[in-house]
N, C-alpha and C positions, 0 to 999 in steps of 0.2 A: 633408261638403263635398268634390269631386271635386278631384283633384289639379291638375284645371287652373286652378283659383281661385287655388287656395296659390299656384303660380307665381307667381316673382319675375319683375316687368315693366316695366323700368326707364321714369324719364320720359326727356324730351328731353334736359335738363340731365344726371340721372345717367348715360346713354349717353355724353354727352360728356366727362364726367368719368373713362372710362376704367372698371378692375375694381371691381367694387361690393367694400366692406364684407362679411364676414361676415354679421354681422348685419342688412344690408339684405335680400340673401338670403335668409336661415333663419327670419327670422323670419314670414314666411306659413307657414312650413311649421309650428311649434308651436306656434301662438297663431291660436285662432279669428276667421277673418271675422266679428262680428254686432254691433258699436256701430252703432246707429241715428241719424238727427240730433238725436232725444230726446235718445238717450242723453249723445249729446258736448252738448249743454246741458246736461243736467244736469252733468253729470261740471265743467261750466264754472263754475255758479252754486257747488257746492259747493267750489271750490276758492276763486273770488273771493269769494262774497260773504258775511261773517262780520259779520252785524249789530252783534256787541259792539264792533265796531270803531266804529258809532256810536256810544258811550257814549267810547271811548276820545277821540275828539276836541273830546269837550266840557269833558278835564280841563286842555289848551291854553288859556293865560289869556289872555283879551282876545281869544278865537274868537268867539265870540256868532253873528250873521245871517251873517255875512260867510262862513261855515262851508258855504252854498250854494253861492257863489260859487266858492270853490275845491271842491270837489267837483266843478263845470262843468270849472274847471280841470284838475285833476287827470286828468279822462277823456278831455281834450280834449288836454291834451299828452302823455301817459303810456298811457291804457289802448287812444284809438283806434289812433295811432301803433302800439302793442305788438301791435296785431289785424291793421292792416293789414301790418306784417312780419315776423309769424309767420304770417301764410295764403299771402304771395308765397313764402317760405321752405319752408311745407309744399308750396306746387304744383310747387317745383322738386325738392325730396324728400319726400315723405310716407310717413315710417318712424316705426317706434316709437324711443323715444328722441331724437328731435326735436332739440334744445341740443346734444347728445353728438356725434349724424353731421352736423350744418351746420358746427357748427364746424370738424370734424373736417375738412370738406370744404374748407371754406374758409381757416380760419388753419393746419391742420395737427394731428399726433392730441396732441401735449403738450397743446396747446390747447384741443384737442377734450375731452381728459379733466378737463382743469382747469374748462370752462364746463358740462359735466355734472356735478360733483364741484357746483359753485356752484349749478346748479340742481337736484341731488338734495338735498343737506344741509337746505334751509332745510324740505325734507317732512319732514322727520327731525324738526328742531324744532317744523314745525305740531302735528305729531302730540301733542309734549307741550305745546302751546300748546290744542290742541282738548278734550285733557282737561283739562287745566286750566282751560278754559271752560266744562265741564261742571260742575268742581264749584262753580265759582261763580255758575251757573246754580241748582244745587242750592241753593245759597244762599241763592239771590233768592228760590225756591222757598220758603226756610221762614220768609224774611219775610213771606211773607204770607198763612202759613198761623199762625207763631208770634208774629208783630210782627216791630218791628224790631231790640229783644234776642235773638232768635233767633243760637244759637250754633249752627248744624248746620254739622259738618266745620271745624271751628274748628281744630283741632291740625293739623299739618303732616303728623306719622305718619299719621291719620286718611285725610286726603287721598291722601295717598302711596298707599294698600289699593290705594282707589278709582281713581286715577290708572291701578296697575299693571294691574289686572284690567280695565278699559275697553282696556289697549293689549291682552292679551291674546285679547279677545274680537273688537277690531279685525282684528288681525293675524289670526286664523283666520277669519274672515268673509271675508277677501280672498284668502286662498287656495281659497276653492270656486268655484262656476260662475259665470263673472261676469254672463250671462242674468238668473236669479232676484235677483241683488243690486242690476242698474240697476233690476231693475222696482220693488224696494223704495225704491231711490231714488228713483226718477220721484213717487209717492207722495209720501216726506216733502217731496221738493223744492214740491212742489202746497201741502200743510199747511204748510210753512215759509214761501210767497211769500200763505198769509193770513195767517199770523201778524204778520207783518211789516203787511201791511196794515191789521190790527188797531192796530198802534204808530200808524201815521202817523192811521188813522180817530180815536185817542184824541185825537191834538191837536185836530184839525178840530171833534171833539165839546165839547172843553174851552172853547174859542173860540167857536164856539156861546151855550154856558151862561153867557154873561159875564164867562169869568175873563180876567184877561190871562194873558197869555203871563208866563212865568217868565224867559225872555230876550228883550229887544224884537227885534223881526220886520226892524225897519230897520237900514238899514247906513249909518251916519252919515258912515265912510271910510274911504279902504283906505288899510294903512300898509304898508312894504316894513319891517317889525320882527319880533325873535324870534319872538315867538308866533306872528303868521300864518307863519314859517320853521317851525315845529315843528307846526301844521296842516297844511302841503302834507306835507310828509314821511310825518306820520301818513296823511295821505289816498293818498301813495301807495303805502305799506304795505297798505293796503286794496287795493288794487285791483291788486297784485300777480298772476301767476299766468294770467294769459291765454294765454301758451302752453303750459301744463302740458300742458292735452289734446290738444294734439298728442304727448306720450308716446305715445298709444296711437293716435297715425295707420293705422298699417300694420293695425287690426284694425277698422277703417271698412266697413261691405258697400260701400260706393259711394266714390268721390274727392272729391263734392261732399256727404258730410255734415260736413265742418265750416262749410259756408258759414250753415248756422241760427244758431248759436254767435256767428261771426264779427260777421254784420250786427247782430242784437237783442241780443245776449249785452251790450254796452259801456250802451247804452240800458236794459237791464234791471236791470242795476246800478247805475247809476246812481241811476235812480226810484226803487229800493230803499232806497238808503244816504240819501236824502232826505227820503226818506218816515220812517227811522227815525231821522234827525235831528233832523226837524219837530217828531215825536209826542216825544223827548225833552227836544228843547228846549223846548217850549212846556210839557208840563204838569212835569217833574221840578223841584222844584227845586234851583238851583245850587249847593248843598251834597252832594247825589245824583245830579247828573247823569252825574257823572265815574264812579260804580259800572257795571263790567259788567255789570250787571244792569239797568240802569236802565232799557231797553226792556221787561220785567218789572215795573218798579214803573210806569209810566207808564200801562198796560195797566190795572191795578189800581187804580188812584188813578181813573179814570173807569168801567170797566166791572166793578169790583169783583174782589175774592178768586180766586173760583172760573172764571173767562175769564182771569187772570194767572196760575194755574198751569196752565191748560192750555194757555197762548199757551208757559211756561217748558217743560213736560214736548214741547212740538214742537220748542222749541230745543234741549235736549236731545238729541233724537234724531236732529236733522239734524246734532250733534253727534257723534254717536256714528257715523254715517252718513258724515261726512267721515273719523274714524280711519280706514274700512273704504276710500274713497276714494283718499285719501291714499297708502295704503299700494299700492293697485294701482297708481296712477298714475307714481309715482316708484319704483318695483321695476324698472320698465320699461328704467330709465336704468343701475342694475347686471345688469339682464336682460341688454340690447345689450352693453354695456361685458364682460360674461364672455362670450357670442359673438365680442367679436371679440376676446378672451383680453387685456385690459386689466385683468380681477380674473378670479378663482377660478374655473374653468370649472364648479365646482361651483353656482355662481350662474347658469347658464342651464338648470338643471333645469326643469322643469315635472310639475305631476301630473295624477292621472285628469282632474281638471279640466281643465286643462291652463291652469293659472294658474302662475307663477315662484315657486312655492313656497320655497324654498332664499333670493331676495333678498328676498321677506317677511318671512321668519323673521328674515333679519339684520339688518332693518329694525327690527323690533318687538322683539330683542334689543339694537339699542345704543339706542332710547327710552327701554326700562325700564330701564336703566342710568343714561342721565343722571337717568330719576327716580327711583332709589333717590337719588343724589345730592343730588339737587333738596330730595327733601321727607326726605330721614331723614340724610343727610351736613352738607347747605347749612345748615339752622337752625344748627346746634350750630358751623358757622363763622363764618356771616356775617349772618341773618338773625335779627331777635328773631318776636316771635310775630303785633306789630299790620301791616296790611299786605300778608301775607306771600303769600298769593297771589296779590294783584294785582300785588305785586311781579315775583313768577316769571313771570307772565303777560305783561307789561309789553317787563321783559328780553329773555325769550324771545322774542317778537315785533320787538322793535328790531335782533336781533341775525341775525333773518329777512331783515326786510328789508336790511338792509346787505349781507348775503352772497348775498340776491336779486335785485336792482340791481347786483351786480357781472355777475352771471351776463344780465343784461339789458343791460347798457353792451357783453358780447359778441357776446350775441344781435342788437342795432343795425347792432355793426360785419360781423356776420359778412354781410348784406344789400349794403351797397356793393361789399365786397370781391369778393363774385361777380357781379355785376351788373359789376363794370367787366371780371371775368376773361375772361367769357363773353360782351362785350356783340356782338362779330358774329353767335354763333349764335343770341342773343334779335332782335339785327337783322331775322335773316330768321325768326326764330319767333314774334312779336307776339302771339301766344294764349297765350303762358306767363306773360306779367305779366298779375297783376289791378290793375294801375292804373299812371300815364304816369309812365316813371323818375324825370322828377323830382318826383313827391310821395313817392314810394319814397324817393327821396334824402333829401325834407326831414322824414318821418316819422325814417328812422333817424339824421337829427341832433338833433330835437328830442324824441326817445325817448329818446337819448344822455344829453344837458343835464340830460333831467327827471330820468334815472335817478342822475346823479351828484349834482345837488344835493339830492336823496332821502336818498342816502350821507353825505354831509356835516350834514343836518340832524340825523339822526339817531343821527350819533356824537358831535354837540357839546349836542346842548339836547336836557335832561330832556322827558316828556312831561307829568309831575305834576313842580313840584319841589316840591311840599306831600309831597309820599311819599319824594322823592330828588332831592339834589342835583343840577346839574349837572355837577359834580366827581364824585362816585358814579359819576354816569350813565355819565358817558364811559369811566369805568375801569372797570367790571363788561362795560358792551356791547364797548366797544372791545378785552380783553381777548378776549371771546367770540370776537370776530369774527377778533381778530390767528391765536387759535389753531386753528381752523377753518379759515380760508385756508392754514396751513401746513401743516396734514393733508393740505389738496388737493393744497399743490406737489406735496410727494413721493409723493403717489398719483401726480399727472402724470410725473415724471421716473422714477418706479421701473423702466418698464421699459429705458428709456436707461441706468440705473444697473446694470442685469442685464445690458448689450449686452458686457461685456468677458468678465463668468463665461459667458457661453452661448456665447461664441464658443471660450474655454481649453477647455469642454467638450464641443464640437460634437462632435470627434475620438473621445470617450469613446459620446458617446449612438450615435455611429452603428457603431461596432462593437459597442455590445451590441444594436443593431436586428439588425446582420447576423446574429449568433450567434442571437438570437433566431427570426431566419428560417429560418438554417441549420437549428437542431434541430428547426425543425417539420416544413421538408423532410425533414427523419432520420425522424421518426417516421410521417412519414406516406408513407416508403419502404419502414418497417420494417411499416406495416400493408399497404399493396400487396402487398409478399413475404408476410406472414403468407397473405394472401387469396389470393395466387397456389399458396401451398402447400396449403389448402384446398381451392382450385380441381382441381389437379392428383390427391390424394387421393381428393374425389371423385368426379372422372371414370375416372380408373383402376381403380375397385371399380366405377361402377356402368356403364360400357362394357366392360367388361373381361366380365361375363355377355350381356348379349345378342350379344356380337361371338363368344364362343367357341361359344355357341348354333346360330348361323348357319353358324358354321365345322365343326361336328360333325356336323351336317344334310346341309350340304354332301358333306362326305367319304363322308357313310354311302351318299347317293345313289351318288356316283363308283363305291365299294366293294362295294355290292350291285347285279348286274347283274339280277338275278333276281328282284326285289321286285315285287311285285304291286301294282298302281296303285294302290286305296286305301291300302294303306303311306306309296307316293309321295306322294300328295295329302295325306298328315298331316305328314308329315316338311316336303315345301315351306308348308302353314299355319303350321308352328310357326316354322319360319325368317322366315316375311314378318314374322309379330306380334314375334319378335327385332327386325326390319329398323323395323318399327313403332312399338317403342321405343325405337331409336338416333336415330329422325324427331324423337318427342316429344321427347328430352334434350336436341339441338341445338338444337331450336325455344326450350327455354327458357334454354339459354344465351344463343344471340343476343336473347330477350328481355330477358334483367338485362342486355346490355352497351347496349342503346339503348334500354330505359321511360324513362330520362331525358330522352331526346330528345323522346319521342313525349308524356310528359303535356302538354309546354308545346301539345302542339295539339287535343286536349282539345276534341269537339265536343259539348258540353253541351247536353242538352235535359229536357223535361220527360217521366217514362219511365214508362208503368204495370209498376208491380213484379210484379203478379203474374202478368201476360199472359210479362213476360220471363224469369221462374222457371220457368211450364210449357215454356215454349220452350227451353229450356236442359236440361230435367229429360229432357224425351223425347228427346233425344240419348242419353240412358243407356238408353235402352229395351233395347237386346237384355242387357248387362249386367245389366240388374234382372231381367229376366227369367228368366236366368238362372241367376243368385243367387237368386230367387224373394223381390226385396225388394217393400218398399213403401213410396214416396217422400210426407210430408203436407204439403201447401202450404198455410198456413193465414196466408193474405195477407187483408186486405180487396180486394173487386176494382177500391173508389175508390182506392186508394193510388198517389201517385205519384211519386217522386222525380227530383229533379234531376241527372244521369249523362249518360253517354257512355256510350249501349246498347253499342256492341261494347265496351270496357274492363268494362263491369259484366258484360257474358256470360262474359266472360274471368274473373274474381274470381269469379264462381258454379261457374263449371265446373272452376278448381282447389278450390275447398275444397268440393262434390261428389266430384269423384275422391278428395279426400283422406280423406272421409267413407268412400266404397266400400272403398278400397285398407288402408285403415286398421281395420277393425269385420270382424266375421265374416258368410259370407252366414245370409243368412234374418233378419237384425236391421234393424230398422224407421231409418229415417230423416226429419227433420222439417226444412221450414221456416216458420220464425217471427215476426212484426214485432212490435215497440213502437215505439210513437210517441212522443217524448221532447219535450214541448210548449215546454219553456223554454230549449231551445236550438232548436227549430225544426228535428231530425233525428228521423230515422226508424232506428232496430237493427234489422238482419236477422241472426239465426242459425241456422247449422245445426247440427243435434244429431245427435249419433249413439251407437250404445252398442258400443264398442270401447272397445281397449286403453286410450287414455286415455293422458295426455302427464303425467309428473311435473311437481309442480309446481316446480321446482329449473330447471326445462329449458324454461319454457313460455315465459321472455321470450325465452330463445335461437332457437326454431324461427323467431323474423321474421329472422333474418339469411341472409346467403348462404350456400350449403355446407353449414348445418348441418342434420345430421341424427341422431334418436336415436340411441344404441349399438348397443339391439336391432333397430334396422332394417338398420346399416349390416351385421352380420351373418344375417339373415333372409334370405327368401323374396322379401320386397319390396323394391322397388326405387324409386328415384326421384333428383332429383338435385340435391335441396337446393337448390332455385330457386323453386318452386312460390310458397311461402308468404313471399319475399320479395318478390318479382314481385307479387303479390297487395298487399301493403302498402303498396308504392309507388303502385299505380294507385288504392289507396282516399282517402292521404292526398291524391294530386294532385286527388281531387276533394272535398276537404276534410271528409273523412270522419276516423275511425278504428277499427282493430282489434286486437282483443284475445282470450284463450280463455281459458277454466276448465274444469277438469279437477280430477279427486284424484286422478288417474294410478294408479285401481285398475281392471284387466281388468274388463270388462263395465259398468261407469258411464262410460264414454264421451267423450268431450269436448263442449263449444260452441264455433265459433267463431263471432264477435258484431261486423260491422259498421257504420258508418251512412254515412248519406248524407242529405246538407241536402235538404229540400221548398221549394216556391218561397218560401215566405212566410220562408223562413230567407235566404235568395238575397236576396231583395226589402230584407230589411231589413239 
């Protein structure tokens, strides 16, 4: 994805709002564009719709028909509301972390972090809520494969295994590519939304056959009492979660795929949780209706054995499918939150994937914690054996919603509060609201209402009190819930609570930045001076011979008046080729002080190698001739790489020379390609059979200045530029190079190039 994608491109509203967030920012830049509108459906279904949730509100005493009824309800003050002002909310921000940056924007960052804290935790909880629906799925499973004595996963320890190792497999499922894992969702979510249809087909079939219904279909009247108060609660428990996926707005290819979601998503749930009420109500009877499983037994009891475990082994897996869900989705909200340095900056890591690996992990680490608790702690305190996972199940879920409905009572408010901050610049922007401010307004009062008395239902009145009291109830969930909220405050205040230590330490951090800076300037003064002594070293050895050259040639012309013209004409060649190589030594100084300037302009094209090696090669002609060499260029003549012909003529023609300057005359010289497939480069070396370079000394020859021992006192000359000048223009064209040698006289050296071919380029 080109970096212009990633760019951060504020809306209306965030322009107005002044410097973006961190994390608003950054987050295009390490988290892939490619949720589809599928995808945010899907990511939507599996977050809302948990079918067992129809089993739980049929343990509600005195729910019977009426249980349609608020379902209507429930969607209609609770889930449309919640769509319709978390889509106006994304259109004014659409980032990841959702809850975290509105609030943030709108009540301020305490707040911001406290209504992310409320809407992270309760994933926390699904997670060991989803397994735990797993294993009593599992359950239902070996009812009706074993009856209904069936003991599978009966011990608490048992469970507990299977619990940890479901979160285990969850949690690394969601740290790989999240591409392959929606496609696996799209899938179950398809096999999940029949299964379910199989539930509700069972009733219709049972109806059918002449049975009655197991609960009458009529609604005789509505009562404003408990039980219908512990129905809506339960129902909106269910249907919690509508703005989850906006966690992962900012990784949308487009701004309008949440609108698939938004419009069908409430309606599609709906029809679901109806359809699995139906098929429960009608054929289960009311002594089983209340088992999470009962969508399971309902299956069975009309379409037999073998269509009910297969209806369970899809729940199941949509099952297992949400831990993996779950986990991406709410990572999201410690993802942003450590971007913009609210927790651990270690939690905005990401990997090759480039999924937030680091707040997964801490995710799926404090799960399995509360469920070691849950299932090998909690028996041996509070629970006995009958029960006991529907207990955990139960709990766990009441204590969801209450800390999700808080997180939703801020989500409502946070919608007004900008709507009135901003209402001139929406004045004159009328395409930023998706609907007329005041349904806006009465969406988040009556989202508000539903949300609190959700809260209240749910910390006063049991779901089952055949399982647990209402006294129980309120003191296990309420408990949950006191202590959880208080984890958040002081995540919220913590970093107010650090504002006096960072300030007594400011004084501290910033003299050891400076000191820090200082020594690096030290050091990287003291390598300038080393390189300038270098520098000066070897230009006074290797100028210091052709300048004295010149000057002895000189004198001798002056001093013999009497020399005979061929003399002259040798004495002036030997001076110019002096003069000729004081040309070359400059040329390559002034190249090492500007190759830096010059790669950035790098005029890249597509280069046949071998046409540019014989063109390079025959420059050496009178040289080889002379020497009586023989140059092999043993190129394919399709070959062709991606270079900047003058830089590659340039890198041919020093490690040539250095080949010639290097090896004795009358010794053969080769060039050579491999084509190296799995990187998409092509190696060129040239071989030679000289002296050969130690190997102690062979990574040093890439740097400046340096040069063998035996050269610096030798015959030969050069100026320790060559073969750094050469590495520079190879990597600028993202290449590299290297030599081998066993630095024994007459085995020779290689040195061995590459350079990318298009198809390396391309990709």
């Amino acid at each position: 994805m080109s970096k212009l994608v990633r760019q951060y491109i504020p809306t209306v509203l965030q322009s107005t709002m002044g410097e973006p967030l961190r994390s608003e920012q950054r987050t295009g830049e390490l988290l892939p564009r490619l949720l589809t509108r599928i995808d945010m459906f899907v990511i939507f279904i599996a977050i809302v719709l948990f079918i067992p949730n129809a089993s739980v509100v049929q343990a509600t005493e005195g729910g019977g028909a009426i249980t349609y009824l608020y379902w209507v309800l429930g969607t209609v003050t609770f889930l449309i509301p919640g769509a319709i002002v978390s889509g106006q909310l994304n259109r004014f921000m659409p980032v990841d972390g959702a809850i975290y940056i509105w609030t943030h924007r709108a009540l301020g960052p305490l707040w911001g972090f406290f209504a992310g804290f409320c809407a992270w935790f309760p994933g926390v909880l699904v997670l060991l809520a989803a397994t735990d629906g797993i294993i009593l799925l599992i359950q239902g499973i070996g009812t009706q494969i074993a009856g209904p004595n069936a003991e599978w996963l009966d011990l608490p320890w048992q469970q507990g295994i299977i619990v940890i190792c479901l979160l285990l497999v969850g949690g690394w499922l969601a740290t790989l590519s999240l591409r392959p894992i929606m496609r696996i969702a799209t899938g179950v979510i398809i096999f999940y939304g029949v299964a379910i249809g199989l539930v509700g087909l069972a009733g219709i079939i049972w109806l059918l056959h002449g049975h009655p219904s197991q609960i009458p279909l009529t609604i005789s009247k509505v009562q404003l009492s408990s039980p219908h108060f512990v129905l809506y609660g339960v129902i909106i428990l269910a249907l919690l979660g509508i703005e989850v996926p906006f966690n992962m707005a900012a990784e949308t290819k487009q701004t309008t795929t949440t609108s698939l979601f938004l419009r069908w998503g409430p309606l599609v749930v709906l029809v679901a949780y109806i359809l699995g009420t139906f098929g429960v109500m009608v054929v289960v009877p009311p002594g089983s209706a209340s088992l999470n499983y009962s969508a399971i037994t309902a299956v069975g009891m009309v379409f037999g054995p073998p269509i009910a475990i297969l209806v369970g082994i899809i729940f199941v897996l949509f099952f297992v499918m949400v831990t993996v869900l779950y986990n991406a989705t709410f990572a999201r909200i410690l993802f942003v939150s450590a971007l913009d340095q609210r927790l651990p900056r270690s939690l905005a890591k990401v990997n090759r994937h480039r999924a937030p690996y680091m707040a997964i992990n801490v995710q799926t680490t404090l799960v399995i914690i509360m469920a070691i608790y849950t299932y090998f702690v909690g028996p041996l305190l509070y629970f006995g054996k009958a029960n006991f996972t529907t207990l955990v199940y139960d709990i766990t879920q009441a204590a969801t919603a209450v800390i999700w409905c808080v997180s939703m009572i801020i989500l409502f408010l946070d919608l007004p509060v900008l709507l009135v901050r901003f209402r001139s610049v929406l004045a004159q922007k009328k395409e930023q609201l998706i609907a007329p401010p005041w349904l806006l307004y009465l969406c988040s009062f009556v989202g508000g209402l539903a949300s609190l008395f959700g809260i209240w239902t749910t910390l006063t009145l049991s779901w089952d009190t055949s399982i647990i009291s209402n006294r129980d109830w309120s003191f296990y969930v309420g408990y949950s819930v006191l202590a959880c909220l208080v984890i958040g405050l002081v995540g919220s205040a913590y970093p107010r609570l650090l504002t006096s230590l960072g300030e007594q330490t400011s004084a501290a951090r910033e003299n050891a930045r400076l000191f820090s800076e200082l020594n690096a300037a030290y050091t990287k003064l003291s390598e300038l001076d080393q390189l300038k002594d270098d520098f000066l070293n070897t230009a006074s050895h290797e100028l210091r011979t052709p300048l004295t050259i010149v000057q002895g040639y000189l004198e001798l012309l002056g001093e013999m008046e009497d020399v005979d013209p061929a003399t002259r004409q040798a004495f002036i060649n030997k001076a110019r080729r002096a003069c000729e190589e004081l040309v070359l030594l400059q040329a390559n100084i002034m190249d090492a002080s500007r190759i830096k300037l010059d790669t950035a302009a790098l005029q890249c094209s597509t280069i046949p190698l071998k046409e540019v090696c014989t063109s390079v090669i025959d420059l050496f002609e009178p040289i080889l001739l002379k020497e009586e060499r023989s140059v092999k260029i043993i190129i394919p003549s399709s070959l062709v790489v991606w270079a900047d012909e003058t830089r590659l003529k340039q890198i041919l023609r020093n490690l040539v020379a250095n080949a010639l300057r290097y090896s004795p005359p009358q010794t053969p010289i080769s060039i050579v390609t491999e084509e190296e497939d799995e990187q998409q480069m092509v190696k060129v070396s040239i071989v030679d059979k000289g002296y050969g370079i130690p190997p102690a000394k062979q990574a040093d020859v890439f740097e400046r200045f340096v040069r063998l021992e035996r050269d610096m006192h030798g015959t030969t000359r050069g100026s320790g530029l060559g073969l750094a000048i050469t590495r520079q223009l190879v990597e600028a064209m993202h290449g590299t190079i290297t030599v081998e040698s066993s630095g024994i006289a007459g085995t020779g050296s290689i040195f061995s190039f590459t350079l990318p071919t298009m198809d390396g380029i391309i990709q």
